[in-house]
mmCIF file of the N, C-alpha and C atoms, coordinates in Angstrom:
data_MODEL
# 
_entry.id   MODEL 
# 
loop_
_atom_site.group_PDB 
_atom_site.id 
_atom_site.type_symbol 
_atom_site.label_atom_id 
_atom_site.label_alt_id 
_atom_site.label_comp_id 
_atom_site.label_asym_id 
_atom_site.label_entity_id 
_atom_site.label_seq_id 
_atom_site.pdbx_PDB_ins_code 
_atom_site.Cartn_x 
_atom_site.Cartn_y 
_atom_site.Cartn_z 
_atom_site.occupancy 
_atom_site.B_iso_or_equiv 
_atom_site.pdbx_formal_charge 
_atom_site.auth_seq_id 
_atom_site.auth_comp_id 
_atom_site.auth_asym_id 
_atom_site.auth_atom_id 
_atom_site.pdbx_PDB_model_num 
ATOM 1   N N  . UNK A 1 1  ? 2.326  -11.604 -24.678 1.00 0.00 ? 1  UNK A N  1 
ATOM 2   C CA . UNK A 1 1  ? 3.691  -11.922 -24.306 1.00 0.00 ? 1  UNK A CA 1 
ATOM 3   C C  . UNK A 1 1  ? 3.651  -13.059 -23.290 1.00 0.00 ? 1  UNK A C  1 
ATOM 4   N N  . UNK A 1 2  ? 4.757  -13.955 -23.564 1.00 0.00 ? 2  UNK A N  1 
ATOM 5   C CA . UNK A 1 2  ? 4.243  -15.107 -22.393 1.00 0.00 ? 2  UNK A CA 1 
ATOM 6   C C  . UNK A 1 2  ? 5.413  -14.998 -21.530 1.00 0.00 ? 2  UNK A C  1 
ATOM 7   N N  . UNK A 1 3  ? 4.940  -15.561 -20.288 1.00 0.00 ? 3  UNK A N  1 
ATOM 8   C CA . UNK A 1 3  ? 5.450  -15.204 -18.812 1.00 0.00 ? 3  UNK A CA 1 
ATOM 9   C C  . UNK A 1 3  ? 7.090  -15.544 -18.780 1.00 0.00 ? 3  UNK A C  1 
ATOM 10  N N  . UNK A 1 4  ? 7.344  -16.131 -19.578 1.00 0.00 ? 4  UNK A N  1 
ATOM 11  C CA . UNK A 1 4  ? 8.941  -16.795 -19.745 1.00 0.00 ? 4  UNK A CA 1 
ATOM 12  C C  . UNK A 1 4  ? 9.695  -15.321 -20.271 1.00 0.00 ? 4  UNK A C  1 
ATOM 13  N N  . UNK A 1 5  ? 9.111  -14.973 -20.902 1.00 0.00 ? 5  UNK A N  1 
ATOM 14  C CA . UNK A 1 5  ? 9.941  -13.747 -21.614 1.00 0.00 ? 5  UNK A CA 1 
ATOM 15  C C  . UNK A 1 5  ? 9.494  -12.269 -20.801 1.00 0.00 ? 5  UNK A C  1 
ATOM 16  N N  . UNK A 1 6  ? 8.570  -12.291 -20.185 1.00 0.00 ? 6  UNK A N  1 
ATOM 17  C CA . UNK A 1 6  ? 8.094  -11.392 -19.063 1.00 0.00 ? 6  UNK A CA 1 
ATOM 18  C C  . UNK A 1 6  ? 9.104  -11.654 -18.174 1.00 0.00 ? 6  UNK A C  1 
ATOM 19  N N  . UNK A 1 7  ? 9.379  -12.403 -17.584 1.00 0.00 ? 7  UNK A N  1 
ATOM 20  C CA . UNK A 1 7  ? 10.729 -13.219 -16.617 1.00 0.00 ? 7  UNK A CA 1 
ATOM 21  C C  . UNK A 1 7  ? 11.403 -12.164 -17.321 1.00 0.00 ? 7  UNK A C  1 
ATOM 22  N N  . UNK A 1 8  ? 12.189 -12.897 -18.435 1.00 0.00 ? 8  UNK A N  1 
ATOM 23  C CA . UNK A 1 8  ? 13.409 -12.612 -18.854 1.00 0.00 ? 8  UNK A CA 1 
ATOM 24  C C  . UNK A 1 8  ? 13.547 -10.686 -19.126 1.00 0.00 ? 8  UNK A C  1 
ATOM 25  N N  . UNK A 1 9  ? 12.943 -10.423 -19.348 1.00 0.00 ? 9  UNK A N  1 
ATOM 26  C CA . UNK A 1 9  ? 12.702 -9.022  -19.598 1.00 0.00 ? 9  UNK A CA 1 
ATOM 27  C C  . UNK A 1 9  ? 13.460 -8.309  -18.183 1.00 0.00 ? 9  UNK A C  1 
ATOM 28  N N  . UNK A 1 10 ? 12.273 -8.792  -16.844 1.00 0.00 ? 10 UNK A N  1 
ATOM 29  C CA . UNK A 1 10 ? 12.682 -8.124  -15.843 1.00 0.00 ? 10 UNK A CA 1 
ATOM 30  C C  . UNK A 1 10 ? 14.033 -8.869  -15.126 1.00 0.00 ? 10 UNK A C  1 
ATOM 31  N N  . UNK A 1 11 ? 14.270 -9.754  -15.671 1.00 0.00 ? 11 UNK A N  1 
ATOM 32  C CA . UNK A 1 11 ? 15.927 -10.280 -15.013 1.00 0.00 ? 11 UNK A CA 1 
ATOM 33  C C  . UNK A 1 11 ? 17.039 -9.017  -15.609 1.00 0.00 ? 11 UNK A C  1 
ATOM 34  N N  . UNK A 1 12 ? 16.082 -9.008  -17.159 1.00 0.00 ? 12 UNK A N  1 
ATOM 35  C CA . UNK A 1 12 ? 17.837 -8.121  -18.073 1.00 0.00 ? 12 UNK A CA 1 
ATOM 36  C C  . UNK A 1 12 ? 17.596 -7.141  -17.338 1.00 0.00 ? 12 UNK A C  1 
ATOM 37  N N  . UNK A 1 13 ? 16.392 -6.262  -16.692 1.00 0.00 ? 13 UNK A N  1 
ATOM 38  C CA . UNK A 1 13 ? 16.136 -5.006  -15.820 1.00 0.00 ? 13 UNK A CA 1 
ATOM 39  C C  . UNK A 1 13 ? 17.022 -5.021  -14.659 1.00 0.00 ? 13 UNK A C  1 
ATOM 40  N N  . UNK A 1 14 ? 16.815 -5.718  -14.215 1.00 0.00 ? 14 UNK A N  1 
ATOM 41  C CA . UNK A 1 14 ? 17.243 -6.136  -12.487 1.00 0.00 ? 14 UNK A CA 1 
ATOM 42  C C  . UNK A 1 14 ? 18.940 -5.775  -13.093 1.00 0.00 ? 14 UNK A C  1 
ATOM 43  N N  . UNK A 1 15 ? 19.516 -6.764  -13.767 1.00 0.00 ? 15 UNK A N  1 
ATOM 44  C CA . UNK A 1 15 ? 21.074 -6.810  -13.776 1.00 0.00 ? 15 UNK A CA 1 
ATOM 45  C C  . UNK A 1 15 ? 21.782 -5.397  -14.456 1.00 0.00 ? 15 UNK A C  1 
ATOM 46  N N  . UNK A 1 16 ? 20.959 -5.076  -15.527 1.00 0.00 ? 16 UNK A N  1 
ATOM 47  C CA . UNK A 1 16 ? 20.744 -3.341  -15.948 1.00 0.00 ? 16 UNK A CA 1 
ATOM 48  C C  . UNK A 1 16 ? 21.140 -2.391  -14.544 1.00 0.00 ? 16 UNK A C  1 
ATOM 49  N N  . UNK A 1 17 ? 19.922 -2.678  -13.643 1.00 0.00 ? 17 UNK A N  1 
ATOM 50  C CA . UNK A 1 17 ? 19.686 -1.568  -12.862 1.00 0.00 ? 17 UNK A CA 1 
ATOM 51  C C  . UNK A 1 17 ? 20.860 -1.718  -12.199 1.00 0.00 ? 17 UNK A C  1 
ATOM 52  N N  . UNK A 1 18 ? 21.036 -3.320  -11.355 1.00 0.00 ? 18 UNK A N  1 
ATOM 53  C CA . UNK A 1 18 ? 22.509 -3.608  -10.306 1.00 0.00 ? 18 UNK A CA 1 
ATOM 54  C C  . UNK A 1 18 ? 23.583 -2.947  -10.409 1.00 0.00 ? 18 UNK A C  1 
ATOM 55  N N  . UNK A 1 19 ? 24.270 -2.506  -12.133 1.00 0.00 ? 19 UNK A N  1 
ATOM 56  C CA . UNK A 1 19 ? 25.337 -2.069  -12.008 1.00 0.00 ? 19 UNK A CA 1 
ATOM 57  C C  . UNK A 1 19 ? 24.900 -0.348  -12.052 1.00 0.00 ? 19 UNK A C  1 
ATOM 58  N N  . UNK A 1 20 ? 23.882 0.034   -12.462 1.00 0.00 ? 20 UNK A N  1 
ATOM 59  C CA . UNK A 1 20 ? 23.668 1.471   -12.076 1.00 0.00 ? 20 UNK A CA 1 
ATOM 60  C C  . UNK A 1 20 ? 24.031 1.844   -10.755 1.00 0.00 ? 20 UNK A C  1 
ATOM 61  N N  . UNK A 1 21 ? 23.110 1.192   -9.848  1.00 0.00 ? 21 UNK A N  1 
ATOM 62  C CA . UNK A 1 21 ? 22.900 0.977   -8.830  1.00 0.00 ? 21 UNK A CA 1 
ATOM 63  C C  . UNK A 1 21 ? 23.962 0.997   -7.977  1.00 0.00 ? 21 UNK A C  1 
ATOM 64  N N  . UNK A 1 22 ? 24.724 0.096   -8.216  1.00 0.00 ? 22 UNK A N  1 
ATOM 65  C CA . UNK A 1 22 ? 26.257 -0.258  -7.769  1.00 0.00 ? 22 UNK A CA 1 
ATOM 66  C C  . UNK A 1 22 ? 27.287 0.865   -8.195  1.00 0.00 ? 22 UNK A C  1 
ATOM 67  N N  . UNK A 1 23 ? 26.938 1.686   -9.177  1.00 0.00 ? 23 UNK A N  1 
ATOM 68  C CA . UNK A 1 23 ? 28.120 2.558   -9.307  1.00 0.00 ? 23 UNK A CA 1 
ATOM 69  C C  . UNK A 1 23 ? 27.732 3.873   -8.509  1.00 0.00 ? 23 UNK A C  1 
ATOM 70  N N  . UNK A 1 24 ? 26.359 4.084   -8.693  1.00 0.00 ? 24 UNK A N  1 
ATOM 71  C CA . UNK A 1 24 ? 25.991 5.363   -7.608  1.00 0.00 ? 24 UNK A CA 1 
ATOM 72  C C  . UNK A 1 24 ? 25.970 4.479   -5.903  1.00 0.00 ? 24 UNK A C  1 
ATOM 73  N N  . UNK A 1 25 ? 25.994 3.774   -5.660  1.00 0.00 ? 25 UNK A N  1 
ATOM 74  C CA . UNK A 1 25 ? 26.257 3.310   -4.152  1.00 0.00 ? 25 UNK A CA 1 
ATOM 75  C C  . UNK A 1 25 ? 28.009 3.624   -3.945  1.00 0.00 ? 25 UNK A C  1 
ATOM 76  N N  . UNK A 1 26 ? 28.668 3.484   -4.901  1.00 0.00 ? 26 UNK A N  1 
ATOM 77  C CA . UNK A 1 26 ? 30.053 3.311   -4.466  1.00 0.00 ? 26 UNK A CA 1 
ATOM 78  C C  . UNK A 1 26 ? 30.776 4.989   -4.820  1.00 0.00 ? 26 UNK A C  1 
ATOM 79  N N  . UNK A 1 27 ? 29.252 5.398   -5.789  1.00 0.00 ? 27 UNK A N  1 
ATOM 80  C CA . UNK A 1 27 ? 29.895 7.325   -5.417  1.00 0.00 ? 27 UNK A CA 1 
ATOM 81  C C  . UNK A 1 27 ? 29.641 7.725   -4.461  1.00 0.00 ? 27 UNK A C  1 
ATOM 82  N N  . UNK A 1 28 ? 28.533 7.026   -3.492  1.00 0.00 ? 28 UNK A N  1 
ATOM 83  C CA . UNK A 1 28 ? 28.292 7.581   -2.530  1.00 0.00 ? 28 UNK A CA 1 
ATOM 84  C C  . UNK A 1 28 ? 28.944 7.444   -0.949  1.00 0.00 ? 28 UNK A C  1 
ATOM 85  N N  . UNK A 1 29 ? 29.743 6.326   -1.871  1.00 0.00 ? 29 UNK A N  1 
ATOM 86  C CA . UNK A 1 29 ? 30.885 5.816   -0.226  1.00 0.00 ? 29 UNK A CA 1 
ATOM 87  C C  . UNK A 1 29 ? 32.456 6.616   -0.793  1.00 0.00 ? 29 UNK A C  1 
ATOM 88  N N  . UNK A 1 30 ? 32.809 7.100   -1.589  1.00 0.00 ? 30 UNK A N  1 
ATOM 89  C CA . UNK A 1 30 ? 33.624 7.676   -1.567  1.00 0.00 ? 30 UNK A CA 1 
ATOM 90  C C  . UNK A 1 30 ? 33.698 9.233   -0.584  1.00 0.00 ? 30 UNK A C  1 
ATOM 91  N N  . UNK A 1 31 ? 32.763 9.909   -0.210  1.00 0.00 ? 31 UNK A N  1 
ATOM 92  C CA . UNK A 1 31 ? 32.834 10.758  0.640   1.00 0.00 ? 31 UNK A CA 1 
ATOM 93  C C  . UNK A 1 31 ? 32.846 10.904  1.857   1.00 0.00 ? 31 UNK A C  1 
ATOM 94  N N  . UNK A 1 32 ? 33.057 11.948  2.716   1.00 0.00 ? 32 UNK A N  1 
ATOM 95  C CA . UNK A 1 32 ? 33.072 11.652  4.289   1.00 0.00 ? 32 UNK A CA 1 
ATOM 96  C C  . UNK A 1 32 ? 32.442 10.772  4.667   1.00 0.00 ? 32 UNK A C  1 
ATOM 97  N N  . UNK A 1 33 ? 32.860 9.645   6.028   1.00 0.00 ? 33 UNK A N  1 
ATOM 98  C CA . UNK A 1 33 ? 31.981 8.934   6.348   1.00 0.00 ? 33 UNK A CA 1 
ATOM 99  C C  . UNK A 1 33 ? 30.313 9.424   6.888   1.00 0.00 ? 33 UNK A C  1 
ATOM 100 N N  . UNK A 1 34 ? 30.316 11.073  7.399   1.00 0.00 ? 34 UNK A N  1 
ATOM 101 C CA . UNK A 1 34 ? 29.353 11.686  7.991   1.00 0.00 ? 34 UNK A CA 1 
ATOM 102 C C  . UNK A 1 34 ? 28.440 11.792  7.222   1.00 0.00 ? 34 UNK A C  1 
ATOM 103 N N  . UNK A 1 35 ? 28.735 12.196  5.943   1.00 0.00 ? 35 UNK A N  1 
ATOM 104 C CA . UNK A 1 35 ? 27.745 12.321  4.753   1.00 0.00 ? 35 UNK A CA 1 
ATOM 105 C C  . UNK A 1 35 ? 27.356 11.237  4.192   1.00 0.00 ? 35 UNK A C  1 
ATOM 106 N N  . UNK A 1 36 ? 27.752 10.113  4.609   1.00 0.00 ? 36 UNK A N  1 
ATOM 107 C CA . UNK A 1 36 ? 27.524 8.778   3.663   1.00 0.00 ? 36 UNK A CA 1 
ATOM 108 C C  . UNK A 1 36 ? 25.006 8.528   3.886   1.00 0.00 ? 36 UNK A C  1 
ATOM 109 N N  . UNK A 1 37 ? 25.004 8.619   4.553   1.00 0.00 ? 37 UNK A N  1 
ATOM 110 C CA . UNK A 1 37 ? 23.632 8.656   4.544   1.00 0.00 ? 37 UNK A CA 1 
ATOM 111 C C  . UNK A 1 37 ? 23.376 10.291  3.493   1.00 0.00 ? 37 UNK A C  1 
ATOM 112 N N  . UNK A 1 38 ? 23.490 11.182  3.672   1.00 0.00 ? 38 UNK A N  1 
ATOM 113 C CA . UNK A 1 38 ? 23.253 11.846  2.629   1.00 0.00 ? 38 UNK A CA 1 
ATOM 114 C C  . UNK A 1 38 ? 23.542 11.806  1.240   1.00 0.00 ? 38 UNK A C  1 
ATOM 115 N N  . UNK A 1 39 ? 24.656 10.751  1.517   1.00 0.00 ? 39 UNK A N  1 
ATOM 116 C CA . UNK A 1 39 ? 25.286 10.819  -0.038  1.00 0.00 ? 39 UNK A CA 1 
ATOM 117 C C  . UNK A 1 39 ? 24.019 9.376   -0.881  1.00 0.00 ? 39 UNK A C  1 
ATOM 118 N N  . UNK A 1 40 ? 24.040 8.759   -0.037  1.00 0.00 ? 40 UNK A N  1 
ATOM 119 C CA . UNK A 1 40 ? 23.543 7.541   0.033   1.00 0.00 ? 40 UNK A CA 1 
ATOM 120 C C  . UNK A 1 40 ? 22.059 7.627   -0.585  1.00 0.00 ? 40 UNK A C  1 
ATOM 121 N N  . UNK A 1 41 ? 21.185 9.220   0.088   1.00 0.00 ? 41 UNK A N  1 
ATOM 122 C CA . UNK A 1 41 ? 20.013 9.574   -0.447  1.00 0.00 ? 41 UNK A CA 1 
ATOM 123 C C  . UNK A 1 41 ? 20.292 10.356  -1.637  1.00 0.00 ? 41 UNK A C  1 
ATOM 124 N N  . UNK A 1 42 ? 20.854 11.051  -2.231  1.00 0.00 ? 42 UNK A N  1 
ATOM 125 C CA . UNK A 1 42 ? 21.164 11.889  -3.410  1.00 0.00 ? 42 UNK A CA 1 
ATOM 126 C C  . UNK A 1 42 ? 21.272 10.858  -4.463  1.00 0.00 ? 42 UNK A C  1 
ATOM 127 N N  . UNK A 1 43 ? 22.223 9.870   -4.088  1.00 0.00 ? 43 UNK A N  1 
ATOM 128 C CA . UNK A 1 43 ? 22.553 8.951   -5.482  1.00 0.00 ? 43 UNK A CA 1 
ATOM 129 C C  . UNK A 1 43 ? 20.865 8.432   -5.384  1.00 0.00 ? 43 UNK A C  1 
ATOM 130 N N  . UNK A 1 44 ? 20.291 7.668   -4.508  1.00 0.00 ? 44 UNK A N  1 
ATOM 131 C CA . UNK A 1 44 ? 18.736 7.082   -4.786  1.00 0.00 ? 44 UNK A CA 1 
ATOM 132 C C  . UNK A 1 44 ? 17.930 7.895   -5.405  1.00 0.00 ? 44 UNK A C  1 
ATOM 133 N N  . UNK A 1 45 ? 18.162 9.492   -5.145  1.00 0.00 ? 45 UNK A N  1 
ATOM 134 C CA . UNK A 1 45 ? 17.176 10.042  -6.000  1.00 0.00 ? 45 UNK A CA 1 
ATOM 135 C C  . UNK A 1 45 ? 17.756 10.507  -7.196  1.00 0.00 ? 45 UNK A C  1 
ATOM 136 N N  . UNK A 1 46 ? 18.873 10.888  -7.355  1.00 0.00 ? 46 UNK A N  1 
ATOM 137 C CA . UNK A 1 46 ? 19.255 10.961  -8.832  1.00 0.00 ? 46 UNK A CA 1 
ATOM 138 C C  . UNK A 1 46 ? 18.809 10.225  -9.543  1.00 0.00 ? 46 UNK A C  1 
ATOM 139 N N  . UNK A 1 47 ? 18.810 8.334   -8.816  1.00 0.00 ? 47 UNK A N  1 
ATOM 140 C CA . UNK A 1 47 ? 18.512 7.908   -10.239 1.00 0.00 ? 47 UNK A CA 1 
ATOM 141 C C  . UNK A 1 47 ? 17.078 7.423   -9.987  1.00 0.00 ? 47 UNK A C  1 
ATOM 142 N N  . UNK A 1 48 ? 15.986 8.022   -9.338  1.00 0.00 ? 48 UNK A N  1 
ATOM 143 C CA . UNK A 1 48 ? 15.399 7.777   -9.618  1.00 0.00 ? 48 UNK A CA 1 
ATOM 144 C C  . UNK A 1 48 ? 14.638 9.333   -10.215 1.00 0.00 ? 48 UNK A C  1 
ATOM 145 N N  . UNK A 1 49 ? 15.119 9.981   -10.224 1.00 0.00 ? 49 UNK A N  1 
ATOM 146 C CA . UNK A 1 49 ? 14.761 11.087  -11.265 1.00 0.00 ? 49 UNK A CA 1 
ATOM 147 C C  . UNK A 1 49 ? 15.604 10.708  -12.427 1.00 0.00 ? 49 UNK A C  1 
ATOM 148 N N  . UNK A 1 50 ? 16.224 9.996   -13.230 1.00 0.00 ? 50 UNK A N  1 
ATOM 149 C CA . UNK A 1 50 ? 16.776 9.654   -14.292 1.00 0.00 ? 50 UNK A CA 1 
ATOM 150 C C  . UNK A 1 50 ? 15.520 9.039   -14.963 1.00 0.00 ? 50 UNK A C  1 
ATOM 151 N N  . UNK A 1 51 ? 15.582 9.701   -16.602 1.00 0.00 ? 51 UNK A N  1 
ATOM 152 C CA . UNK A 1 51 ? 14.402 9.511   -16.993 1.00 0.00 ? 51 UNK A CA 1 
ATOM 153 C C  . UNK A 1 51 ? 14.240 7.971   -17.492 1.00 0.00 ? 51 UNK A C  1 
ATOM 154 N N  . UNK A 1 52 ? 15.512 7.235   -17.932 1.00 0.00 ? 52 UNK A N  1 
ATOM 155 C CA . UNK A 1 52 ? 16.090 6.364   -18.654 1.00 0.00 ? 52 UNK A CA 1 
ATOM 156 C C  . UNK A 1 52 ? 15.756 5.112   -17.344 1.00 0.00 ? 52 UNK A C  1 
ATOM 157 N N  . UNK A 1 53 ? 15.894 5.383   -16.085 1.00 0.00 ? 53 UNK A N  1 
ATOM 158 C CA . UNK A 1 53 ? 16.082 4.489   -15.130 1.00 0.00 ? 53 UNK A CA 1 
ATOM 159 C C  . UNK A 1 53 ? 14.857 4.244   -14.107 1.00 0.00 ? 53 UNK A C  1 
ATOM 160 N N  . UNK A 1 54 ? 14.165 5.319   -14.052 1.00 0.00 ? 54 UNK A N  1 
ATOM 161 C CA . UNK A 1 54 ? 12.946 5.561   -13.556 1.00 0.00 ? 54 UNK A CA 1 
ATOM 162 C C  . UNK A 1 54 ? 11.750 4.511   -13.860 1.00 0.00 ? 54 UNK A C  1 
ATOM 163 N N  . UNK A 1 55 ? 11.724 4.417   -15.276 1.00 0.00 ? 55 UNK A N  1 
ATOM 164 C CA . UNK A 1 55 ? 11.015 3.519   -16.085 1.00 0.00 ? 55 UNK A CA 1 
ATOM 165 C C  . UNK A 1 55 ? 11.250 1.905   -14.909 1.00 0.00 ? 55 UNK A C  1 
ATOM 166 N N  . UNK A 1 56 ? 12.202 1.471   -15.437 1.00 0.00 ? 56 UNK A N  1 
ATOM 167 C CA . UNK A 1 56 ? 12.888 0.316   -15.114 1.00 0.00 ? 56 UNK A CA 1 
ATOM 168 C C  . UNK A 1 56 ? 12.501 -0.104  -13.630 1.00 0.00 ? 56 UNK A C  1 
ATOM 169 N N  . UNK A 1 57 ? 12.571 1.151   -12.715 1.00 0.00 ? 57 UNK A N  1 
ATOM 170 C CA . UNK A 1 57 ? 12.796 1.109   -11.116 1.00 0.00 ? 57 UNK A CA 1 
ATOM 171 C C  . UNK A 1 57 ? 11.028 0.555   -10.905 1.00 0.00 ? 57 UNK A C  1 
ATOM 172 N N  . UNK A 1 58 ? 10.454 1.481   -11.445 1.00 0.00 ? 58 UNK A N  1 
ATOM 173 C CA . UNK A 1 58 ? 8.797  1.535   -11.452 1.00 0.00 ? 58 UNK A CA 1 
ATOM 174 C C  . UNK A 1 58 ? 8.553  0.058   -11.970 1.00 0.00 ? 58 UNK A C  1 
ATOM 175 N N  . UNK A 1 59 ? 9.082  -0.609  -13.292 1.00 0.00 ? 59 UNK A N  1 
ATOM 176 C CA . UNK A 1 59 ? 8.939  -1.735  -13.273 1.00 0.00 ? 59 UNK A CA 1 
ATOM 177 C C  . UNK A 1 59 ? 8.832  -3.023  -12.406 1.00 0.00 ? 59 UNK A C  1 
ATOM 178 N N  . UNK A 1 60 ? 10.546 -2.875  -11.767 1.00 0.00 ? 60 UNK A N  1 
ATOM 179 C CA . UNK A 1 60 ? 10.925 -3.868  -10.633 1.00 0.00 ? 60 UNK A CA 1 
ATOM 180 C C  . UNK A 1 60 ? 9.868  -3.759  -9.871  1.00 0.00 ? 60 UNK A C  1 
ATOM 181 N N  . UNK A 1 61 ? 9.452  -2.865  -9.097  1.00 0.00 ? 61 UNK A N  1 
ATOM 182 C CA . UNK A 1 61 ? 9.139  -2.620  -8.071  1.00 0.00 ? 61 UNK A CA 1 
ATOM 183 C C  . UNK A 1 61 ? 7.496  -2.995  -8.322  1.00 0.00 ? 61 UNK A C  1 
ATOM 184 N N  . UNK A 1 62 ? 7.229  -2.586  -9.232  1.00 0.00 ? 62 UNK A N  1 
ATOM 185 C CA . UNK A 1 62 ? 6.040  -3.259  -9.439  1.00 0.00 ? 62 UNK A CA 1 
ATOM 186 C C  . UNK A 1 62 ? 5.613  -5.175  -9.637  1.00 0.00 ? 62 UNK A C  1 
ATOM 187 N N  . UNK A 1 63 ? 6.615  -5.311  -10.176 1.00 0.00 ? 63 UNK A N  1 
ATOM 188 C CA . UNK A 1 63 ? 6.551  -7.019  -10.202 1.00 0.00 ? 63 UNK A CA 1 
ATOM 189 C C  . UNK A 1 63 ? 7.242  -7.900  -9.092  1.00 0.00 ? 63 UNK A C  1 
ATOM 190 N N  . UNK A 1 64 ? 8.025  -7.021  -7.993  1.00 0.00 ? 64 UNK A N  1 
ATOM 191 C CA . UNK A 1 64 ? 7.870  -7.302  -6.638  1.00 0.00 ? 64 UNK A CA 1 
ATOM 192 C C  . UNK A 1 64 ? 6.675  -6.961  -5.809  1.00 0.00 ? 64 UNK A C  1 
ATOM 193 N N  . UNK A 1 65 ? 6.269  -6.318  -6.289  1.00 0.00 ? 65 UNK A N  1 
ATOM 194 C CA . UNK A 1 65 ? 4.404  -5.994  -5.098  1.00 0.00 ? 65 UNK A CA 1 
ATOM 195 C C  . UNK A 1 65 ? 3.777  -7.006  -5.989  1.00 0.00 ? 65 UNK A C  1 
ATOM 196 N N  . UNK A 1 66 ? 3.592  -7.476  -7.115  1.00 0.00 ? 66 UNK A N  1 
ATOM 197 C CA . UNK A 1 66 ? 2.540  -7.972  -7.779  1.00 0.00 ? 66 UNK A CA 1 
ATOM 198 C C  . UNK A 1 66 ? 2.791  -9.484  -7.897  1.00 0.00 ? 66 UNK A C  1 
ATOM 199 N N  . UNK A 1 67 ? 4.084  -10.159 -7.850  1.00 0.00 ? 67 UNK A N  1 
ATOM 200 C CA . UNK A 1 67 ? 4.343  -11.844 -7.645  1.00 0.00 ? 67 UNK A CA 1 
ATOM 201 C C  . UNK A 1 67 ? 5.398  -12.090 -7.329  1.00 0.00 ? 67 UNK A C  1 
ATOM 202 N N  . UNK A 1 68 ? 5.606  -13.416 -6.842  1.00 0.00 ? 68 UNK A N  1 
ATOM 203 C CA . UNK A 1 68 ? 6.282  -14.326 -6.022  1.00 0.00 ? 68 UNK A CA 1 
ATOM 204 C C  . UNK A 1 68 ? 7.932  -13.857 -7.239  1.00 0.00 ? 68 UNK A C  1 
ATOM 205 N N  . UNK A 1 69 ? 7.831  -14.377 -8.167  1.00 0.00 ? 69 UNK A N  1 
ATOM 206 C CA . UNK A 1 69 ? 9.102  -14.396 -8.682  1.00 0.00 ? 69 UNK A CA 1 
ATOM 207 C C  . UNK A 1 69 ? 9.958  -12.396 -9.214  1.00 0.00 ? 69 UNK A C  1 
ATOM 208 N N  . UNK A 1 70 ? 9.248  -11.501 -9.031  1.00 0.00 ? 70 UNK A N  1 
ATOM 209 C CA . UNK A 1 70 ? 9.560  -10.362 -9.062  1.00 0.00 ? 70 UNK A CA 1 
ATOM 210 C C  . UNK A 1 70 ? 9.716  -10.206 -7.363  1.00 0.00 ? 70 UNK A C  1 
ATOM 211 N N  . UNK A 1 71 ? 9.478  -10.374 -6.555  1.00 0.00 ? 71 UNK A N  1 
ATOM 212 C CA . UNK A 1 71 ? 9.525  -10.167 -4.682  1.00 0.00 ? 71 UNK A CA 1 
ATOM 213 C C  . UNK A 1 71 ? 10.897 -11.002 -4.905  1.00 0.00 ? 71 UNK A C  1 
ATOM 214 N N  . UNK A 1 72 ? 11.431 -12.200 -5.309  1.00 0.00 ? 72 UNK A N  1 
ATOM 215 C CA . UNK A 1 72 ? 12.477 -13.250 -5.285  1.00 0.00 ? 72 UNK A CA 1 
ATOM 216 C C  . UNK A 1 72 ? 13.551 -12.535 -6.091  1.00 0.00 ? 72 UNK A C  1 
ATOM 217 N N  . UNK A 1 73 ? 13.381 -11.913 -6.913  1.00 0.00 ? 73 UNK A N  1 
ATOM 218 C CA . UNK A 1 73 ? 14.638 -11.280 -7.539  1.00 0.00 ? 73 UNK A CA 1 
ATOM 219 C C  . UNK A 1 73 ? 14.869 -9.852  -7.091  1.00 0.00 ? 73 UNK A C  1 
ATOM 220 N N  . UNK A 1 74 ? 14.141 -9.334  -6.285  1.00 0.00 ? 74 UNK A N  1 
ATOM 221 C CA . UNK A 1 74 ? 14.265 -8.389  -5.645  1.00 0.00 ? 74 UNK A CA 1 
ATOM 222 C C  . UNK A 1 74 ? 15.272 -8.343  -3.990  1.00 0.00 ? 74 UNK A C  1 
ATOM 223 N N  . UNK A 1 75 ? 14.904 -9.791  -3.686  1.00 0.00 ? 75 UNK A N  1 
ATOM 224 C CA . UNK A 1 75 ? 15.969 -10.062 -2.623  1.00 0.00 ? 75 UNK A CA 1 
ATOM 225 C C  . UNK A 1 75 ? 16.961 -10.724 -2.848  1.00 0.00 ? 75 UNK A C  1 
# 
């Protein structure tokens, strides 16, 4: 597989994950402000016990520890 489509793979991941991501961040601000750090950890581990999303997370996260352009789309 060549690195252009390795790219592209983990970009469609990244924008995949964002709106996951983004919809469990914004379930987690709908509740008391007190709970918002708890709520805040429940949604992170839900989805990262999601079997479908887990994959994906392990991905990112790996091609941010491993090069410059996975660390860059990570911030």
């Amino acid at each position: 597989m060549s690195e252009t489509v390795e790219i592209d793979e983990r970009s469609a991941a990244v924008d995949t994950l964002g709106g996951v991501i983004g919809e469990a961040g914004a379930a987690a601000l709908e509740g008391p402000r007190e709970q918002l750090t708890e709520s805040a950890l429940r949604a992170a581990f839900a989805l990262w016990e999601d079997p479908e999303v887990r994959p994906k997370l392990l991905g990112i996260l790996q091609a941010a520890v491993n090069s410059e352009e996975g660390a860059e789309q990570m911030r």
